[in-house]
N, C-alpha and C positions, 0 to 999 in steps of 0.2 A: 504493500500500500504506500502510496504515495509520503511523505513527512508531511503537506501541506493538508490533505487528505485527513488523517490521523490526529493532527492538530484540531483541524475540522470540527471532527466528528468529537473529543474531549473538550471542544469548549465552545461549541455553538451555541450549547444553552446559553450561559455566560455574552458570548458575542450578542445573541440578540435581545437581553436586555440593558446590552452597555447603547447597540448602534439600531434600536427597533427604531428611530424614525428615518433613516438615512436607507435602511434595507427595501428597496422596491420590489417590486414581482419580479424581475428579472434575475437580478440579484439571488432573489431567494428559490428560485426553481433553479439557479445552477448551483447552490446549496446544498439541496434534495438529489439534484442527481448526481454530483460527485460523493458524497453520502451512501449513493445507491450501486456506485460505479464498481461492478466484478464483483459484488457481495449479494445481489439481491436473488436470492433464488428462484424467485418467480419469472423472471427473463434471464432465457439461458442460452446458450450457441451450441447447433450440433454438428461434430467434427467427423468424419470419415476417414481409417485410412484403409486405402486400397492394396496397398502390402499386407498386412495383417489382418486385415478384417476387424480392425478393431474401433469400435463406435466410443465416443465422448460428449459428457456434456459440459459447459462450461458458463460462470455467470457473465452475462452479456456486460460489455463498456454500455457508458451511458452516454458518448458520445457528443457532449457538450464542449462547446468549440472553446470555455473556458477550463477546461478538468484536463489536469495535465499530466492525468495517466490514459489520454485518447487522442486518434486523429495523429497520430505518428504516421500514416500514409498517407494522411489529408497534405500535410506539412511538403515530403517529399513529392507528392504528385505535382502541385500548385509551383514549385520549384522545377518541376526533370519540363514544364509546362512551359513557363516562364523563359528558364533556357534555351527550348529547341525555336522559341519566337525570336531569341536575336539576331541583327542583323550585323552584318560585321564593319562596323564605323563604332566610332566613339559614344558615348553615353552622357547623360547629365543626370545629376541627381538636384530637385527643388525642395523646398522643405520650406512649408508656411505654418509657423508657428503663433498658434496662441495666445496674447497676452494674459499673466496670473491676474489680471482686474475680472478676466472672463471666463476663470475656471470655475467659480461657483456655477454659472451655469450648465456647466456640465455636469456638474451632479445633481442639480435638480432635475434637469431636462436635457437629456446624455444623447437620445434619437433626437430630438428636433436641432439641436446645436451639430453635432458631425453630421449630420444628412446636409445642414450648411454648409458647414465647412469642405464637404466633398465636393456641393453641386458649384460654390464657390469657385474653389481653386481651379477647375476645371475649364469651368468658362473666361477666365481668367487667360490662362494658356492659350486656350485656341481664339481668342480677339488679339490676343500680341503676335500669334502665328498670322493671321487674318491680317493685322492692319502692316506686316512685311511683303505681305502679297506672295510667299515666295511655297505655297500647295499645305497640304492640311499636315498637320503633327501626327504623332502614335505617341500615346505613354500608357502608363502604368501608377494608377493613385493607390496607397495603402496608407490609412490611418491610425497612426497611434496614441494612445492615449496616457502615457506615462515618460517620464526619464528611466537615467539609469540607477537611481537611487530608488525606481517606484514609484516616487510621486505623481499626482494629476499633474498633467503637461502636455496637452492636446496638441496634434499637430498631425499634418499630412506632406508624406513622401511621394513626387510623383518623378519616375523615372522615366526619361524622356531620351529616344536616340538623338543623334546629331546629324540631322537634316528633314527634307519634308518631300512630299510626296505631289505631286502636282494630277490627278486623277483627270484631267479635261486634255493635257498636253502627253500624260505619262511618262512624264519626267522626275527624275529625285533631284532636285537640291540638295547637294553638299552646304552643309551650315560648318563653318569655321568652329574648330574643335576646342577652341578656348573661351567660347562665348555661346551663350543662349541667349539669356535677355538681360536688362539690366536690372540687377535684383532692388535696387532703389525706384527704381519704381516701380515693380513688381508688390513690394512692401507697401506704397502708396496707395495702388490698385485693391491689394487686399486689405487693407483698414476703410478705407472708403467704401467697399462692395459689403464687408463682412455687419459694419453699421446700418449699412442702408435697409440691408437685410433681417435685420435683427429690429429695426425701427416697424419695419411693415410683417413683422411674425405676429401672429394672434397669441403666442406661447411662450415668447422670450419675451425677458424685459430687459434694456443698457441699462448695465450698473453705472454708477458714478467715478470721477477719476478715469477715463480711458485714456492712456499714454497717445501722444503723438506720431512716435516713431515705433512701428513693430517691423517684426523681423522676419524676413526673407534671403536665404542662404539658396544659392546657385552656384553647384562647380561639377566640376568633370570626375566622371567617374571611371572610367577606362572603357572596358568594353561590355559592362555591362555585367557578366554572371557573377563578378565579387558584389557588386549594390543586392541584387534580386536575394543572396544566400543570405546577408545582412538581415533582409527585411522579413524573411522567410522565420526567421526564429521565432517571431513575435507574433505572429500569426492567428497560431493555435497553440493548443499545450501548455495555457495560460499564462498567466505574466512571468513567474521566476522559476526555473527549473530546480528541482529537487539538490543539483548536487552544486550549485549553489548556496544551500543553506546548512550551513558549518557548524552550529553550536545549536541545540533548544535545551533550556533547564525549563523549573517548573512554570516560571513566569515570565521569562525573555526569549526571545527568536535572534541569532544571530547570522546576515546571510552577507555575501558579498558580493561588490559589481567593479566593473571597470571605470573610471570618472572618463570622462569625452573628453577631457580638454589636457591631460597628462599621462592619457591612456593606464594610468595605478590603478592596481587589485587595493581596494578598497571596505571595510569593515563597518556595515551599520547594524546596530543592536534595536531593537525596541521591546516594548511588553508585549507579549502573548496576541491579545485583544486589537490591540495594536496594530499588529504585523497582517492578522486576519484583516481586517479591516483596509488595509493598505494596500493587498492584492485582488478584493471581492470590486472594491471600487472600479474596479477596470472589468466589470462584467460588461460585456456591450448588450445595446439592447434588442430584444428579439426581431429579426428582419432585417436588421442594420446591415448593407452586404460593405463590408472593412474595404476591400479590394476591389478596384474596376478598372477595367480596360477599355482606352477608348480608340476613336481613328483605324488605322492599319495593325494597330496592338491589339482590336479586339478579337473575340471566338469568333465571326463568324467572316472573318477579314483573311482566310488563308490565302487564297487565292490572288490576291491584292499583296500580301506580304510574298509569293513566290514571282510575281511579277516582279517587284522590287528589287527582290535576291538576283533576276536573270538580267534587270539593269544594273547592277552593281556588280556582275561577273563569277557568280557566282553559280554552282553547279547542282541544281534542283531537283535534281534526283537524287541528292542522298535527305534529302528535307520532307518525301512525301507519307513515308510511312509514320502513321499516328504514330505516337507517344502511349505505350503501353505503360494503365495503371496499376502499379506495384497494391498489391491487397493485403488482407491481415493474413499470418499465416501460423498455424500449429503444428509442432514437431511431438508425432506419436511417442509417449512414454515405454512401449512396448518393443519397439524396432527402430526408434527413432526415425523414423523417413516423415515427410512432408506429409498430413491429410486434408482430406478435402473440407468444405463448409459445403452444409447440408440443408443451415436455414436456422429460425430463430425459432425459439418457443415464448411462448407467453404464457403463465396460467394462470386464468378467469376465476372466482370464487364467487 
């Protein structure tokens, strides 16, 4: 069982009369099913192997995109995905970050603030591609909602290749591999767009005190598969992996992260309650889709990105065969060889 799992489970009672106003639905159903997650006998998985003949039954994952003992092939598919889409030019990574004046509203109202922040940044992008005149963008948006120390720190990653796609001439524009946009006004665009927006929401309200200058980071990221494995961690499997967390006595959590700006292996301790509370905040909310792909980056854009590939000299026949999804798999206790999945059960009462 997971240590966050296990903490969980000894001190939820406790967690939900320290944080019962701050616990939403959301929240609290990814609670119950990491709680529920390979323990509940009532939902079970059944295994087949076809060397021994031997049948198994197993208590089902629970599957929730925050429970970080599930979605270990969600994680690598969405990545082996991600990769066989790049193009072979340069990459940009953008990163439009949040101001702390406007993290409270993310925790009151976590869906209606990132479904901004997504549809935001996006449109953002493709009016600075637009008003270049120079054919449509491809990226890749992922939102996150912490630092590396955990805390609420909303912000969205949109990986962008370097150049554009001209779909009326069928032409790519090479875009100069040291430049995308200017991130000053980029930053301008997104304080201005993120307000206006937030003015005419029926659900948000501006807080008082919004900073003038917020921030927008634009730089090159090479060719693209080191950004995507970056982003891919955070994904699913929820916020802090297991073997990050070094120390728990009766009443502290001690776990560790890398600091961004000195790259150090770093030491924070908190109480119990605490630490719970630190990683549940990051539950997203149901329907939220974290990742989207837009332009020539999207699902249903193959055909469009293999064009691109045979303008850029590139050789398209080793790019046609899907991307085969890696599944869960069970090793028989009996013969050890590989068995098959038979299907799920459920039992009714």
């Amino acid at each position: 069982m997971s240590q966050f799992i296990a903490l969980l489970e000894r001190y939820h009672e406790q967690l939900e009369q320290q944080y019962s106003g701050w616990l939403n639905q959301d929240i609290r159903r990814a609670i119950t099913d990491m709680l529920h997650c390979k323990t509940d006998a009532n939902r079970t998985t059944q295994w087949h192997c076809g060397h021994c003949q031997h049948d198994q039954q197993l208590p089902a994952s629970c599957g929730n995109r925050s429970c970080p003992q599930c979605l270990h092939q969600t994680t690598s598919n969405w990545l082996a995905k991600q990769t066989s889409k790049l193009l072979p030019v340069h990459y940009f990574m953008v990163t439009f970050t949040l101001p702390y004046q406007l993290r409270g509203l993310a925790r009151q109202h976590p869906k209606a603030l990132y479904q901004l922040m997504l549809q935001v940044t996006a449109g953002i992008l493709k009016d600075f591609a637009t008003k270049e005149n120079k054919g449509n963008l491809g990226f890749t948006s992922v939102l996150h909602t912490h630092n590396r120390r955990r805390e609420c720190h909303p912000h969205v990653h949109i990986i962008v290749p370097c150049g554009r796609y001209d779909t009326t001439k069928k032409q790519w524009h090479k875009s100069d591999k040291r430049y995308l946009f200017n991130e000053f006004a980029l930053a301008k665009v997104w304080r201005a767009r993120v307000i206006d927006a937030i003015n005419h929401s029926k659900e948000l309200t501006m807080p008082a005190d919004i900073p003038k200058k917020w921030f927008v980071d634009c730089r090159q990221v090479g060719f693209g598969a080191s950004a995507f494995k970056y982003l891919s961690r955070y994904l699913h499997r929820g916020v802090l992996p297991d073997k990050d967390i070094i120390n728990i006595t009766d009443d502290k959590v001690t776990f560790r992260y890398k600091e961004s700006t000195t790259n150090l292996i770093k030491m924070r301790t908190l109480p119990v309650l605490e630490f719970l509370w630190l990683i549940l905040e990051h539950v997203l909310p149901k329907g939220l889709q974290r990742v989207r792909d837009y332009g020539f980056l999207r699902g249903n854009a193959k055909q469009l990105r293999l064009q691109i590939l045979q303008i850029l000299g590139n050789d398209v026949s080793t790019v046609t065969t899907p991307i085969k999804r890696k599944r869960a798999i069970c090793i028989c206790p009996c013969c050890h060889h590989e068995m098959h999945f038979m299907g799920m059960h459920r039992l009714t009462r």
